[in-house]
C-alpha positions in Angstrom: 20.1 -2.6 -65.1 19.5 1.0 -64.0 19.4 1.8 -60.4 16.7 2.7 -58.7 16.3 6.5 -57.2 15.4 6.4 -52.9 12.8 9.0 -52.1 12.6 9.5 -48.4 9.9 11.9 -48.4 10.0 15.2 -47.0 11.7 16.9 -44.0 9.3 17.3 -41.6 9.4 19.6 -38.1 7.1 17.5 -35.2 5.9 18.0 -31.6 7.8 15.6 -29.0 5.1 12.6 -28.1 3.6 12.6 -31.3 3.4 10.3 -33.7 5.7 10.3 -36.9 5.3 9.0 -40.4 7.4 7.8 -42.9 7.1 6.7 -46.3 9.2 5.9 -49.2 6.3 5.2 -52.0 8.2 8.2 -54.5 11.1 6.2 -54.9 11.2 4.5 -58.4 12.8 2.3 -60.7 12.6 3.3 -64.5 13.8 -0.9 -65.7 12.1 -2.9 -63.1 10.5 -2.5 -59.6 11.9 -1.8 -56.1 11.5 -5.4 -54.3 12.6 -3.9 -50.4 12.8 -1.0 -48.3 15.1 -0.2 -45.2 15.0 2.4 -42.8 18.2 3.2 -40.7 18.4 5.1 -37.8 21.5 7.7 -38.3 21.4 9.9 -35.3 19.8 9.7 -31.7 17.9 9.2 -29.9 16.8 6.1 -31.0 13.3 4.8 -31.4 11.2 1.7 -31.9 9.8 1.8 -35.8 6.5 0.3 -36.6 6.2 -1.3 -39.4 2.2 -2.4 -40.7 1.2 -6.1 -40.2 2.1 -8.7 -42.8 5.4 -6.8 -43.8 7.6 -9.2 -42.5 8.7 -7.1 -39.8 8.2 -6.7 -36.0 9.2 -3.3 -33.6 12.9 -2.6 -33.8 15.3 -0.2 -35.1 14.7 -1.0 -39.0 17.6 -2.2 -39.8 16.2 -5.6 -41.6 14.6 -4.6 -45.0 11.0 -4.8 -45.5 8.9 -5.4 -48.8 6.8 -2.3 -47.4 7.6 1.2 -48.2 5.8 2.9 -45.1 7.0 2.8 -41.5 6.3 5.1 -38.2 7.7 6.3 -34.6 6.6 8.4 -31.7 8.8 11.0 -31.5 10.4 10.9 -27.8 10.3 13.5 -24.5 13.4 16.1 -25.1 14.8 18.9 -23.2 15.4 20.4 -26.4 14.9 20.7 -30.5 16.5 17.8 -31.7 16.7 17.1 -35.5 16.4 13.1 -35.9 17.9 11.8 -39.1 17.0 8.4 -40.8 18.2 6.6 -44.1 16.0 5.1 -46.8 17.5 1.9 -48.9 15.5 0.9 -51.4 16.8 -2.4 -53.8 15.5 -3.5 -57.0 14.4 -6.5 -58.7 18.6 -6.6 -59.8 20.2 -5.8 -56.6 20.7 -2.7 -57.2 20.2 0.0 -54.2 20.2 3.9 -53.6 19.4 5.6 -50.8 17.8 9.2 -49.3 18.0 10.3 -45.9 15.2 12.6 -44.3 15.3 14.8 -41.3 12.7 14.9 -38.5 13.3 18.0 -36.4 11.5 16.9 -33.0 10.3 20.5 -30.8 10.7 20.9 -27.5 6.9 22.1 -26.3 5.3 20.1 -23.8 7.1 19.3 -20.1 8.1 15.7 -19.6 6.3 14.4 -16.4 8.5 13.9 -12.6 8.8 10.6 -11.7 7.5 9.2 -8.6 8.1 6.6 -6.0 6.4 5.8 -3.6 9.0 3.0 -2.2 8.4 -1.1 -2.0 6.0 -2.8 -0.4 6.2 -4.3 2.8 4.8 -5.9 5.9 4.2 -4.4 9.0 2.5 -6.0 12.3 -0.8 -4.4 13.8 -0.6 -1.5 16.2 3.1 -0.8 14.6 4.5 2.0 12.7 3.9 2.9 9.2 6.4 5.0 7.1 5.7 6.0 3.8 8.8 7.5 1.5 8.7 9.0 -1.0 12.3 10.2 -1.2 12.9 8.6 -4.5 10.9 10.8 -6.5 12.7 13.2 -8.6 11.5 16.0 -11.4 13.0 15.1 -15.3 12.7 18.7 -15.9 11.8 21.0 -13.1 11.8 20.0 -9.3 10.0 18.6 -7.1 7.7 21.1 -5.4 4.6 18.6 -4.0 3.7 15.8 -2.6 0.3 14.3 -1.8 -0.6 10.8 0.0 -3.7 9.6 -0.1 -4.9 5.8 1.0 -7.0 4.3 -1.5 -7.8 0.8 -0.2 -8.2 -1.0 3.6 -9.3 0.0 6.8 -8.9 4.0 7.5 -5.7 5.1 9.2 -4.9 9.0 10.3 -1.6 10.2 8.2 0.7 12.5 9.8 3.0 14.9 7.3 0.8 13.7 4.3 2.4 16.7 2.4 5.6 15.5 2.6 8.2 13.5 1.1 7.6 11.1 4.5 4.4 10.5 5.6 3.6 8.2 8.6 0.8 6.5 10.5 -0.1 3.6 12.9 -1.2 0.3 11.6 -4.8 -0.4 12.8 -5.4 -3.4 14.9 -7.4 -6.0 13.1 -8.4 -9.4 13.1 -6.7 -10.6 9.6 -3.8 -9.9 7.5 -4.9 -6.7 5.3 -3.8 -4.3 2.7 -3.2 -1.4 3.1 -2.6 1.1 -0.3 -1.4 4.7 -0.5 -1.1 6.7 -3.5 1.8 9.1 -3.9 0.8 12.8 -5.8 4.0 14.5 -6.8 3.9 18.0 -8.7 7.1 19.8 -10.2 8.0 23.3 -10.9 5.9 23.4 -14.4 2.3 22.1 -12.7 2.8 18.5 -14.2 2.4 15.6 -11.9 2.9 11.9 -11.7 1.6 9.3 -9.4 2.9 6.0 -7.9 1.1 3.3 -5.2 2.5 1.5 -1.9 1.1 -1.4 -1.0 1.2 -2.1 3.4 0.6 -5.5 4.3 -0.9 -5.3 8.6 -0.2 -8.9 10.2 -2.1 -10.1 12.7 0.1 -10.5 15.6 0.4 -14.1 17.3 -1.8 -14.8 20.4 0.7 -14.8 23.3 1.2 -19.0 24.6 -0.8 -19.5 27.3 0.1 -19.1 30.9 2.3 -21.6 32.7 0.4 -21.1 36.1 -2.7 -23.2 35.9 -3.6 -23.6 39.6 -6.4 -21.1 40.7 -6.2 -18.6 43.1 -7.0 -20.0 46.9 -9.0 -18.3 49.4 -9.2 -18.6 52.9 -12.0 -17.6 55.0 -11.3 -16.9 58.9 -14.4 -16.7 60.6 -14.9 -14.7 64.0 -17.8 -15.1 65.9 -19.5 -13.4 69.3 -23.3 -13.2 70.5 -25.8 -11.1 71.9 -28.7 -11.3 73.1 -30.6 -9.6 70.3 -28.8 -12.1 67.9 -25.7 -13.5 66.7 -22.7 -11.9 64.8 -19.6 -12.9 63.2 -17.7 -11.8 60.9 -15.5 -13.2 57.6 -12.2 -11.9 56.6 -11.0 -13.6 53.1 -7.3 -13.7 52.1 -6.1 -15.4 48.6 -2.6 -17.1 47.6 -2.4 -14.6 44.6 -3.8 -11.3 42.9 -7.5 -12.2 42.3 -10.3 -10.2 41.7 -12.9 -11.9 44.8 -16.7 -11.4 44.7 -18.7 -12.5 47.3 -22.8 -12.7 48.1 -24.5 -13.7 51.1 -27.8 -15.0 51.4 -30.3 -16.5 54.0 -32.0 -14.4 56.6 -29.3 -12.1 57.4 -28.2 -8.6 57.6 -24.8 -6.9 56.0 -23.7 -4.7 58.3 -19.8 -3.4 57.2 -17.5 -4.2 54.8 -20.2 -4.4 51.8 -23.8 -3.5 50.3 -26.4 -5.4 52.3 -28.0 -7.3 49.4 -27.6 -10.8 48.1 -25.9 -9.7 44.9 -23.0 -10.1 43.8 -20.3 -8.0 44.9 -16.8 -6.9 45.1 -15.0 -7.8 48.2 -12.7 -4.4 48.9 -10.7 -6.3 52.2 -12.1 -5.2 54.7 -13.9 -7.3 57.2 -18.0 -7.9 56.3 -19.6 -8.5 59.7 -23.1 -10.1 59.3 -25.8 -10.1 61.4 -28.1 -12.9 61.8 -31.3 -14.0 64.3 -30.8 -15.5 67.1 -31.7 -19.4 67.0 -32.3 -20.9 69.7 -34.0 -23.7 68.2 -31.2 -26.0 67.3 -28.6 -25.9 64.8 -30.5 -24.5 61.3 -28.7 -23.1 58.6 -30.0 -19.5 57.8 -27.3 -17.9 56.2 -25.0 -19.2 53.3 -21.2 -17.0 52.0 -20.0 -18.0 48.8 -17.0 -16.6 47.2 -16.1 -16.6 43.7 -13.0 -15.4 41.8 
């Protein structure tokens, strides 16, 4: 039984983030046939090889052998050329083996992206304070050199510092819990940006419990009365137990004379005395002029 020969293809010189292909179809075996293949990873950094369906094989680092000659990568970000090296096994129908290995030489041309952060979620109450960080950002590459926020989803809110790293704002007052999302911009030194979202929850604050005083505010009317002989006046004074806003109308024939409009509205009593006027009746007691108060 002759061994077989490995043929791992030719070197090959790549752009970073681009897709690399592999195959080891060349290698032979002059008695028999080459029954598997295995590709080993020799040198970092290390990938995930795809292997085509039905081979037997899932994502991983190839180092289970596969009845399939053919297998493929996406060459990584790097800060530098980087020359990749991988080994080809090949076994034949006797169990006999030989191997190649291949070099990938990965180039260094595009600028791999910042990161960003836009920190965790969280819950705020309405009317509150709203702080958006994003502190945690960092550039793989250059530096940071930008920052944007931008809301994106619930009701409106004004940001202060929205160019910043820290960006903040005051939760709206609303009637339900609501989200609110902000979408962080950062830019490094090369132009090349990266984004990242926040999601606000606003609460609804709790209505406050109710109030332990239930007895309504009091008022007391004093009532001073003289005559003339064009007619009767008196006057009312009203005093309450407690702060109370007190409206008071007057109606009947009568006349307003201080203390308020002279109309049988409504009105706000200010505290000072209302002296009324009213006709003289010298007819017997007759009602001809009612005061109510209401608070």
């Amino acid at each position: 039984n002759v061994p077989p020969v490995a043929d791992a293809g030719f070197d090959q010189i790549v752009n970073e983030a681009s897709v690399v292909f592999l195959d080891g179809i060349n290698s032979l075996d002059t008695d028999g046939s080459i029954v598997s293949y295995q590709w080993q990873q020799l040198t970092e950094p290390f990938v995930v090889l795809n292997y085509p369906s039905g081979s037997g094989e899932g994502e991983g680092e190839g180092e289970s052998s596969t009845p399939v000659s053919t297998t493929n990568f996406v060459a990584p970000w790097i800060r530098e050329d980087t020359v990749k090296e991988l080994r080809l096994t090949v076994t034949d129908g006797g169990g006999k083996t030989a191997t190649d290995v291949v070099s990938i030489t990965m180039l260094d041309v595009l600028t791999e992206p910042p990161v960003a952060e836009a920190g965790q979620n969280y819950s705020v109450y309405e009317l509150d304070s709203i702080r958006l960080d994003g502190n945690g950002s960092f550039g793989t590459e250059g530096t940071i050199i930008g920052y944007e926020w931008v809301q994106t989803a619930g009701p409106a809110v004004t940001l202060s510092g929205a160019d910043t790293d820290l960006a903040t704002s005051l939760a709206p007052d609303i009637t339900t819990d609501t989200v609110l999302t902000f979408e962080l911009t950062v830019t490094d030194s090369f132009g090349v940006s990266a984004t990242d979202i926040v999601n606000i929850t606003v609460r609804e604050r709790a209505p406050p419990p109710p109030s332990s005083d239930v007895t309504p505010p009091v008022t007391n009317a004093s009532l001073t009365m003289n005559f003339e002989v064009d007619g009767t006046f008196y006057g009312v004074n009203f005093t309450v137990n407690e702060a109370a806003i007190t409206q008071f109308r007057v109606t009947g024939d009568r006349a307003i004379i201080s203390g308020g409009v002279d109309t049988t509205d409504w009105q706000i009593y200010s505290g000072v005395p209302i002296a009324l006027k009213v006709p003289t009746n010298g007819a017997g007691n007759k009602e001809v002029t009612r005061t109510e108060v209401l608070q």
